[in-house]
Phi, psi and omega in degrees: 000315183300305179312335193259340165303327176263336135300357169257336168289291174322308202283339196279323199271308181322284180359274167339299136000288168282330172289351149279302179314165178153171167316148170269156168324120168251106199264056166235173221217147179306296168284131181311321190312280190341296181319308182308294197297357197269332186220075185290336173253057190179130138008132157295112185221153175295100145285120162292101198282345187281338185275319189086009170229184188223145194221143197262159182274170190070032166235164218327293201268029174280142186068005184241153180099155189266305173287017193241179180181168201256129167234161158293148179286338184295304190290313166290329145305335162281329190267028182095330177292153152268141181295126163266170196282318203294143182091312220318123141210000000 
């Protein structure tokens, strides 16, 4: 009996549980500076929100584009984005 109580106490706690997890805040900003100062130790990066990636300087698509904004790199990498490959030079 003690054992299905505690299993029912657990299946009960998951929900709670779950509702803390999720993305982290993605802070993001028109301009590279605002960025720099907001995350002074991390990379600056272009996020696409329509593409789902991220792109770094000096590669193609940095800065391009309508659907974008300047994030810390730490914050798209946490929230789910990818670096993209395409463009490297």
């Amino acid at each position: 009996m003690f054992r299905l109580g505690v299993t029912l106490l657990a299946l009960l706690a998951l929900p709670c549980l779950a509702q803390q997890a999720g993305a982290l805040p993605l802070t993001p900003f028109r301009s590279e500076v605002q960025a720099q100062r907001h995350c002074p130790g991390d990379t600056v990066v272009w996020l696409d929100f329509r593409k789902e990636r991220y792109y770094l300087k000096g590669q193609k698509r940095y800065a391009k584009g309508f659907s974008g904004n300047f994030v810390c790199r730490g914050e798209a990498r946490d929230s789910g984005y990818r670096r993209s490959l395409l463009g490297l030079r």
